[in-house]
N, C-alpha and C positions, 0 to 999 in steps of 0.2 A: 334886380331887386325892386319890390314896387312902390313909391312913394307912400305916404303917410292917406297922403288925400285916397290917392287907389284904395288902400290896402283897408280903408273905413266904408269908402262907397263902392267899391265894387270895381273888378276888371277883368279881363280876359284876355287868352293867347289866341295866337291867330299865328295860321303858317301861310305863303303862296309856294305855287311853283320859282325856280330860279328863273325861266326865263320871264316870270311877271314883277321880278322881284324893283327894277325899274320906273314900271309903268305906276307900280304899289307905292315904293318910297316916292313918287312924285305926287298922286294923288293925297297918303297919307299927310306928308310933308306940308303942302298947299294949303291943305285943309283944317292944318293945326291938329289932327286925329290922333296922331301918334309924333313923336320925335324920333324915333329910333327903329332901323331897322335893319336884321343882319345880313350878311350877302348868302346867307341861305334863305332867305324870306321869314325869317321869325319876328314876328312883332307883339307890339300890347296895345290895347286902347283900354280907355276910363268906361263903364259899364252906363255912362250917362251920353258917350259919343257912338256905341252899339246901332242904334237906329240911322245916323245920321250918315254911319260906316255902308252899312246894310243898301243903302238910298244909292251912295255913289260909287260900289265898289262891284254890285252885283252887274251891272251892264257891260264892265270892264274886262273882268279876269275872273279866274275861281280861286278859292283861297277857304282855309277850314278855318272856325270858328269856334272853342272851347266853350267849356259852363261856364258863369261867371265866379271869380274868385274873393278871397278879403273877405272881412266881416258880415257886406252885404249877401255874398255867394251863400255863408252858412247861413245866415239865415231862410235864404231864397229855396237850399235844398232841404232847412229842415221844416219849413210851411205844414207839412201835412204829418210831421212827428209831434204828434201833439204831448205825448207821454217827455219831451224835453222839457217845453214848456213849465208841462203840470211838475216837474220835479224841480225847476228853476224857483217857479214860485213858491211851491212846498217848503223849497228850502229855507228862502226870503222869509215866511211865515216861522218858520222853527227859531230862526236866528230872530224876530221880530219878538215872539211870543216867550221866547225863553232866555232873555239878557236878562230875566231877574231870577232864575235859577242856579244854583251852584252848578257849573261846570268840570272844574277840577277841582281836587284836593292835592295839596302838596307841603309835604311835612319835613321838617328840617329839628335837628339839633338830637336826635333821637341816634346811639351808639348802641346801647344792648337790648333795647326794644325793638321791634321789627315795627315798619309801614304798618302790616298789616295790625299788629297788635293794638297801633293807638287806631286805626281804621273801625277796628269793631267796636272800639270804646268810643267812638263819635258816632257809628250807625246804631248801640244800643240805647243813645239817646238822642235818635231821630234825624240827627246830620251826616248827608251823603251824599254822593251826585244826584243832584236833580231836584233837591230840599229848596223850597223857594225862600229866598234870603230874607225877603218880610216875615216868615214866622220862626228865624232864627233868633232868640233872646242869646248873645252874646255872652254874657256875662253867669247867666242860669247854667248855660252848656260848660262853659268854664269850670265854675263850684262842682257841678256834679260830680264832672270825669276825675278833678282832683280828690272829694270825696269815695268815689269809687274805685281809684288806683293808687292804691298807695308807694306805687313805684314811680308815678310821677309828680314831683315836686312843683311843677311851674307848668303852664299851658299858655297860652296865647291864641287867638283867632281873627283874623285881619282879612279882609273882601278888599279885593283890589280886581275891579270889573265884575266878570264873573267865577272867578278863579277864588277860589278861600287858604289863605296860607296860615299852617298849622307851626306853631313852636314850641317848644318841648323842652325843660329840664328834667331830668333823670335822679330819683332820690339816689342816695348811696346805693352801695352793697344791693343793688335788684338782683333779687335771682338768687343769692346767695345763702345757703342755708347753714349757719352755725354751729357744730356739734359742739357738746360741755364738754372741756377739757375734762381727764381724771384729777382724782384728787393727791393720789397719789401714782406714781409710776416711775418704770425703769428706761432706759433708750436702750433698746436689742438690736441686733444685726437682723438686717433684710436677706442679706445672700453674707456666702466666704470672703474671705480675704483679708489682705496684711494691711492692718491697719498705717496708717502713714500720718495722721493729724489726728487730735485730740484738742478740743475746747469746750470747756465744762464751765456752765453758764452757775448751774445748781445739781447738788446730787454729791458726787463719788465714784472716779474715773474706776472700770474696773477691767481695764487692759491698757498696755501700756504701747507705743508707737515700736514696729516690728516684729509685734504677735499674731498670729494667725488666728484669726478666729473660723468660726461654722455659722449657719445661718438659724438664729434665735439665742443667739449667745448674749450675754448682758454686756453693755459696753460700758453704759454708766448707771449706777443704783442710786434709787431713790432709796435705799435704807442706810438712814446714816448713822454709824455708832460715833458715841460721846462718852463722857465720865460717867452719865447719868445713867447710861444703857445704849439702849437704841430708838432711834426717830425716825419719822417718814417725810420724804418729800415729793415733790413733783421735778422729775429730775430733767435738767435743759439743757442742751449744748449740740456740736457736729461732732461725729467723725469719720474721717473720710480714709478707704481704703480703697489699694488696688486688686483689682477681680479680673477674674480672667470667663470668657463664657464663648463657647459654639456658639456659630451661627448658622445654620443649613439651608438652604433652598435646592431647587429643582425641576427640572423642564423633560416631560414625557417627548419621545419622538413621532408618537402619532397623537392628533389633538382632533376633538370634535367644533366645531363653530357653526355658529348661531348665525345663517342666513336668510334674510330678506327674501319673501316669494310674490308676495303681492301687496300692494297700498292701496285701497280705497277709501273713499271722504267717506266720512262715516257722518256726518250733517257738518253745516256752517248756517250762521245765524248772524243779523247784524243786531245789534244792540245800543240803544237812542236812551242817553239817563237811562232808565232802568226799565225799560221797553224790549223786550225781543221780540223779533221778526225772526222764522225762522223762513230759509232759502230753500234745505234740501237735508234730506231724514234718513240713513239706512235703515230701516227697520230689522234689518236681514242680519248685521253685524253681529256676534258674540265676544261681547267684551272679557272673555273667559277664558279663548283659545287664543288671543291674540293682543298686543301691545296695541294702544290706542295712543296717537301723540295727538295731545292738541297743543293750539298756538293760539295765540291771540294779535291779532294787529291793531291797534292804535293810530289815529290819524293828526293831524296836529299842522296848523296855518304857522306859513314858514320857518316848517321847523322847530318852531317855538314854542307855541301859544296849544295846546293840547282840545282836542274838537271831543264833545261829549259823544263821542261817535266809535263805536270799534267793531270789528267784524271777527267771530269765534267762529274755527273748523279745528276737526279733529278727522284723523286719518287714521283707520285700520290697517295695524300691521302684521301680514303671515311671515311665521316662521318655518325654517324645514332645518335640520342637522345634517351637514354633511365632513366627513374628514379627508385628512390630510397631514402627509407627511413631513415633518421639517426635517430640514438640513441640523447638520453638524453647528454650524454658525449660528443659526437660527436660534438653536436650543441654549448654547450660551448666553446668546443676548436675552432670551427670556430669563433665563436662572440670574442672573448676572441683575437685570431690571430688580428681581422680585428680590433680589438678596443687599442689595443700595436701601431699597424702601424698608426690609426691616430691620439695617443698622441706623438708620437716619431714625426712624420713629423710637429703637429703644435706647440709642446713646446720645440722643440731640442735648440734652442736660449734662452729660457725663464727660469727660477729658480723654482722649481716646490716648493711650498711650504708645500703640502699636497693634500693626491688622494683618496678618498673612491671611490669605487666601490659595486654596487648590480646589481641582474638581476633577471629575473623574467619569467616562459613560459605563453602563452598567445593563444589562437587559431592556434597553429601550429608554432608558434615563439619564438624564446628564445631572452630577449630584455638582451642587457647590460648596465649598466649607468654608466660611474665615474664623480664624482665631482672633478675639477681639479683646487686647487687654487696655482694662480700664480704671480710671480715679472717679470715684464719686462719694457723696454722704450715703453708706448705707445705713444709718440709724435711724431707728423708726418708735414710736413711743409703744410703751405697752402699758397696759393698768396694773398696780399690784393692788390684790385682794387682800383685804384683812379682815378675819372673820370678829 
């Protein structure tokens, strides 16, 4: 391994023959040139003892003599790459010239809002990568975005280097759009089934626990008779019945799939703040016949600190259809996959009481069934009209 001193100024391997390897370690040794040397004849000198090696060694013995290595070597073999250079200092100039630029943005406290959403609401009013921080009015950019979003309650904007950190409170209810309750109405049944619970908040229960109802049947009436006659309310409460409902899925034995024939880059481009350089262009791609994936890379000093820098490709991808037979197993585990996902998404709410399953192959098909009995609220409001 080479010393600190080498490995700045410069050094180089050197081999001899074994039988010079003596005559070597005595001269080397002597002369202070090198300390070390292996019983194969492999050695190192400092790139500043090279001339001095050269002087006493060539009269001697023969011996090869490597490029020189360490920080001085790169430099020495990049002399005539001038394009290193000019991108060293390009770069020194960028980082020079643009420490008063916004570099990143990064936004915090933000749950039903997306990045992107408060993003557009800070570039419609001129703050974005590469906005230079002297013509940011703090406080102006603040009022507006609150003036113009009324989904956000609170903002904040804080520069800390070049990096601008964005904070966010979220009004209530974003997003959410309130239908008017009726004025008056019934609770009806959603689907069949034997009622098992009844809680009537308002109204007039109109089934009783161990009736079977049908699906649109009244469970509880907003018309309530009195001495006086009859009234109307808006009628509230649960009730929860057990239902019973099929569930089928299905897996064919012959199946078509969607394969991959060919990728090409379809362009990449590097992009500086808001600058693109483009690298390389298909002009030839039809983005019509074939899936296009881009990607984006981002770079970022140690990991952490995020570089105003990133480099966009996109890749053209062909398709061709080819099929293929499954197995007996196979087709299970398909039917079987697709028949989990849609007892999970329609009883994830519901009390599953009890689940048989069968299945059965058929002309090329494997069927699945379960019987899936269940507890749940099926009451659902309905309006009553009164003319």
């Amino acid at each position: 391994m080479a010393r600190l001193d080498e490995f700045v100024f410069g050094y180089r391997r050197g081999s001899v023959e074994k039988k010079h390897v003596a005559k070597a370690a005595n001269l080397l040794l002597k002369n202070e040139i090198c300390s070390v040397i292996t019983p194969e004849g492999a050695f190192r000198i400092r790139e500043k003892d090279r001339k001095r090696f050269l002087a006493l060694a060539k009269p001697k013995f023969r011996f090869d003599l490597g490029e020189p290595l360490g920080v001085y070597g790169f430099l020495h073999r990049s002399r005539r790459r001038y394009g290193i250079f000019a991108a060293v200092i390009t770069l020194l100039c960028i980082c020079l010239f643009t420490s008063g630029l916004v570099w990143d943005v990064r936004i915090s406290g933000n749950e039903r809002l997306s990045d992107y959403v408060i993003e557009d609401a800070l570039i419609a009013n001129g703050f974005e990568v590469g906005t230079p921080w002297r013509k940011v009015d703090k406080n102006a950019l603040e009022a507006e975005i609150l003036t113009e979003r009324p989904d956000i309650a609170w903002i904040s904007i804080n520069r800390r280097g070049t990096v601008a950190y964005v904070e966010v409170i979220e009004s209530e209810n974003v997003g959410i759009i309130e239908q008017a309750s009726p004025k008056y109405s019934n609770i009806v049944a959603e689907r069949d089934g034997v009622i098992e619970e009844i809680t009537v908040k308002s109204g007039v229960a109109a089934v009783k626990v161990g009736d079977v109802v049908r699906k649109g049947d009244i469970l509880i009436s907003g018309v309530v008779e009195n001495e006086s006659g009859v009234s109307f309310c808006r009628a509230e409460g649960s009730v929860r019945a057990q239902s019973v409902l099929n569930v089928t899925s299905e897996a064919s034995r012959k199946v078509n799939e969607k394969q991959p024939l060919k990728r090409k880059l379809a362009y990449a481009r590097v992009v500086i703040f808001n600058f693109s350089i483009n690298i390389f262009k298909n002009y030839g791609n039809r983005e019509n016949s074939c899936d296009i994936i881009e990607e984006i890379r981002e770079f970022a000093l140690f990991d952490k600190y995020r570089l105003p820098i990133r480099l966009e490709t996109a890749h053209s991808i062909e398709y061709g259809e080819s099929s293929r037979i499954r197995s007996e197993d196979e087709m299970i585990l398909v039917a079987r996959r697709e028949l989990d996902g849609k007892i999970y998404s329609m009883f994830k709410d519901a009390d599953v009481i009890s689940l048989s399953t069968s299945g059965e192959f058929g002309d090329g098909i494997y069927y699945l069934t379960s019987r899936v009995v269940y507890s749940t609220d099926i009451g659902k409001e309905s309006a009553i009209e009164i003319n």
